[in-house]
C-alpha positions in Angstrom: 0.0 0.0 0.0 1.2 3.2 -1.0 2.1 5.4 1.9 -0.1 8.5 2.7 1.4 12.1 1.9 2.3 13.8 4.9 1.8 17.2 4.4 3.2 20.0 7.3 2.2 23.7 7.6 3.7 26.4 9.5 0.8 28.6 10.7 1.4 32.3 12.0 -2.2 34.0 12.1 -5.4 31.9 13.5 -7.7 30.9 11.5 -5.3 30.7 8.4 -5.6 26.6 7.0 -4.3 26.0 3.4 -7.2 27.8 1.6 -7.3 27.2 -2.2 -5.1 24.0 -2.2 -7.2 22.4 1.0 -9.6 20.5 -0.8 -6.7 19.2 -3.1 -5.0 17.7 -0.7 -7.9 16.2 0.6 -8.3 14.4 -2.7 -4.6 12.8 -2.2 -5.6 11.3 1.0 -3.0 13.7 2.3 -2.3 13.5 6.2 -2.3 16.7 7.7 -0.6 18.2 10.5 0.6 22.0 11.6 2.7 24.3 13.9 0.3 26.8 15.4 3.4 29.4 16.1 0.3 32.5 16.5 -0.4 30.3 20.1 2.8 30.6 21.7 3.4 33.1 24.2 5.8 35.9 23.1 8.5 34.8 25.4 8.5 31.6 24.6 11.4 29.4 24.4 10.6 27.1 21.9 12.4 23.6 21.5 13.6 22.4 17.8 12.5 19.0 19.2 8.9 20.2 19.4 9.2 20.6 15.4 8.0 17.6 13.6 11.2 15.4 12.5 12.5 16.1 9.2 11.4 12.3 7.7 7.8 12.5 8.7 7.2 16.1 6.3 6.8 15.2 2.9 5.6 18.7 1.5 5.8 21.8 4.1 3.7 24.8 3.6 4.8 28.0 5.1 1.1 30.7 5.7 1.7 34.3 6.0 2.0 36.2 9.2 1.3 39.7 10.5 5.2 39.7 12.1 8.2 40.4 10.2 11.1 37.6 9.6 13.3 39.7 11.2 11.7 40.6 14.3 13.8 37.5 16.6 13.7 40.0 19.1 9.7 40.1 19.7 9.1 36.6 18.6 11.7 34.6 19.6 10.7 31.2 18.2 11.6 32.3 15.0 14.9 31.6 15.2 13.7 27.8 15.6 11.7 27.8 12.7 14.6 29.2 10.9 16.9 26.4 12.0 14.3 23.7 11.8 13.7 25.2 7.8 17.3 25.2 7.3 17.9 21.9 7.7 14.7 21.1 5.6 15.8 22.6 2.8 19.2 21.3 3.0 17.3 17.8 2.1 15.9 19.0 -0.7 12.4 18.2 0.4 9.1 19.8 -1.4 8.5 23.5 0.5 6.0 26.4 -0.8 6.3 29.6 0.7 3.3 31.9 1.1 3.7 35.9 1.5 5.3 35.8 5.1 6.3 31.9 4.4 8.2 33.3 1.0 10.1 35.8 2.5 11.0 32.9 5.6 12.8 30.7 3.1 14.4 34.0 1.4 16.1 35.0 4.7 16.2 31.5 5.8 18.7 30.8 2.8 20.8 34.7 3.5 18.7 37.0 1.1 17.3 40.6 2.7 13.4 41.0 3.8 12.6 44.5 4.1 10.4 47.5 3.6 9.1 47.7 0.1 8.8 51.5 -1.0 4.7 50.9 -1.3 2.5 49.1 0.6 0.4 46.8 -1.1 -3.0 45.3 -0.8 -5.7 44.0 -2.6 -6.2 43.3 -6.4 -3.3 43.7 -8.2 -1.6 42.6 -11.7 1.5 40.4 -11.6 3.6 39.7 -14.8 5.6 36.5 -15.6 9.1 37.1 -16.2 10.5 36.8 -19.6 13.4 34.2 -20.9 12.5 32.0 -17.6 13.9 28.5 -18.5 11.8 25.9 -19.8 11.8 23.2 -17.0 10.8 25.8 -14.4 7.2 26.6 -13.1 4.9 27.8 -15.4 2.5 30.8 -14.4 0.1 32.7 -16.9 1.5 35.4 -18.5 -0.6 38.4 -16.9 -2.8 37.6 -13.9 -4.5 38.7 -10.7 -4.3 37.6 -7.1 -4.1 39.1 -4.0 -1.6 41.1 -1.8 -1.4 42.0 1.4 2.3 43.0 2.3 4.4 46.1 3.3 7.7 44.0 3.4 9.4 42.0 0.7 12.5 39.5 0.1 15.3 39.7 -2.3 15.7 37.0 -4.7 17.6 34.2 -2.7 21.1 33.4 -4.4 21.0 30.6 -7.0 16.9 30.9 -7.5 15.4 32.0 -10.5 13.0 35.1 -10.7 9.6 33.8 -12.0 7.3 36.9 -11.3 6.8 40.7 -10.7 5.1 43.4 -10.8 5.2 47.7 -11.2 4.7 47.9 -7.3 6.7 44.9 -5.9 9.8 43.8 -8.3 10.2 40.3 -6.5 6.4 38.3 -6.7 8.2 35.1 -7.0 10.7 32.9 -7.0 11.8 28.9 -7.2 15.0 27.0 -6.2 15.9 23.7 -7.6 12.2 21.9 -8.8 11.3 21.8 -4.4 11.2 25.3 -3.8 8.9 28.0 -4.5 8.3 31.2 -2.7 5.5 33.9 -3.2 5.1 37.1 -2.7 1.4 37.5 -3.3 -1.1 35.3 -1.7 -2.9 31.9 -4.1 -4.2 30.6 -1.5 -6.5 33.0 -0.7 -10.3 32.3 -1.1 -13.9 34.5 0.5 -13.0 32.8 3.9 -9.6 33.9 4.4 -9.4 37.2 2.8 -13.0 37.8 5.7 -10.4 36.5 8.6 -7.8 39.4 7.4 -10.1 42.1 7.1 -11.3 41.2 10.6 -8.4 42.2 11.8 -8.6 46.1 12.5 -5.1 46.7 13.8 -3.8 44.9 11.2 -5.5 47.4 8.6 -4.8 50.4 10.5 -1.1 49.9 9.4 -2.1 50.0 5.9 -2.5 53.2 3.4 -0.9 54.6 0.1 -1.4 54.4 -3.5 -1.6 50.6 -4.0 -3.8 49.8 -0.4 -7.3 49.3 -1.4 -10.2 50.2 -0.1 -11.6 47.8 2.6 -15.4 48.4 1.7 -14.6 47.0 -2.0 -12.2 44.2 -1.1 -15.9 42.8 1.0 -17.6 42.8 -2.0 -15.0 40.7 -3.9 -16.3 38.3 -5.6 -15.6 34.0 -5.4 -14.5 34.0 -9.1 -11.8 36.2 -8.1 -9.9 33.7 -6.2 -9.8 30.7 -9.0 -6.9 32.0 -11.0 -4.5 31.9 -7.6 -6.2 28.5 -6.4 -5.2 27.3 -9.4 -1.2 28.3 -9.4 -0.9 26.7 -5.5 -2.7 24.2 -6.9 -0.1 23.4 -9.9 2.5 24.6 -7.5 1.6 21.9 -5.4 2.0 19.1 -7.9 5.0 20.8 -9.2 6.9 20.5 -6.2 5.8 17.3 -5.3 6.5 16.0 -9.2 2.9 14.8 -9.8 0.5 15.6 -12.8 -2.3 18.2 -12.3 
């Protein structure tokens, strides 16, 4: 009997499961499990022994978080998850990296996180990259998903640059065939994006140009979140070397 895919997610914000790619995973019989890091107390010292042992992850997904990467100082079990994903990638194991999770393995792997000159959040464009070799992942060639971020990575050395767009350069980027990282969120569906606009202090840190407007983002629309459900969805397989 073939054995069950063990699928692993690091969680940051509650509430947050896999969104979009959820009911796929379901259909591979996937076993589930997750690090709730959001429950922790802020001064806690967290074990690397309390982190699932490297053979039982088979995929890990990394969810977004309202923290930045580089704030050790105010969250201190991040320097666990840092080591834990360290040695994970080191492996060469399947990992997808979501927003926060994208920026993780960026800075996990020595590339910078930090400010991006405009905010962003909401509906926004985001271009493929041109002359992106033929064996890497393949996204559409204009399409929309959401943001929600005010802090970016830089490409992490050796990866390729798969997307962008006019307000964040760095949307995307994949290492090896086992590694992809995003900027902009694919997993998000009506349910998750009505958990982050729940959260008023959250949006009280948002404003400029590319920010928009809370009343609209309610009324968005379920047919707005199949184009990005479908990229984590092939991202998904692509990591994991299956057929969509």
């Amino acid at each position: 009997m073939k054995a069950k895919l063990k699928v692993h997610y690091f969680q940051h914000i509650a509430g947050e499961g896999f969104g979009g790619c959820f009911e796929y995973l379901q259909q591979m019989n996937a076993q589930i499990t997750a690090t709730e890091f959001f429950a922790l107390p802020l001064d806690h010292s967290l074990e690397i022994e309390a982190l699932p042992e490297l053979s039982e992850v088979d995929l890990l997904i990394i969810m977004g978080g309202t923290m930045s990467v580089n704030d050790e100082a105010n969250y201190p079990w991040l320097k666990i998850e840092k080591r834990w994903l360290r040695r994970y990638l080191a492996l060469g194991k399947p990992v997808i990296g979501l927003c926060f999770g994208g920026q993780l393995i960026a800075n996990t792997l020595g590339a910078a996180v930090s400010r991006n000159p405009e905010q962003e959040l909401g509906w926004t464009q985001v271009y493929r990259k041109n002359s992106v070799p033929e064996q890497c992942f393949k996204l559409p060639e204009v399409f929309n998903v959401m943001q929600w971020h005010s802090e970016t990575f830089e490409i992490p050395k050796g990866a390729i640059h798969l997307a962008e767009n006019h307000v964040c350069r760095n949307q995307m980027y994949q290492i090896g065939t086992n590694v992809l990282g995003f900027q902009f969120h694919p997993e998000m569906t009506a349910k998750v994006l009505k958990l982050f606009l729940e959260n008023d202090e959250e949006l009280a840190l948002f404003s400029g140009a590319y920010v928009q407007d809370f009343i609209s983002l309610k009324k968005t629309e379920d047919c707005q979140f199949i184009v990005g459900n479908q990229i984590l969805k092939q991202a998904v397989a692509y990591v994991l070397k299956l057929e969509v």
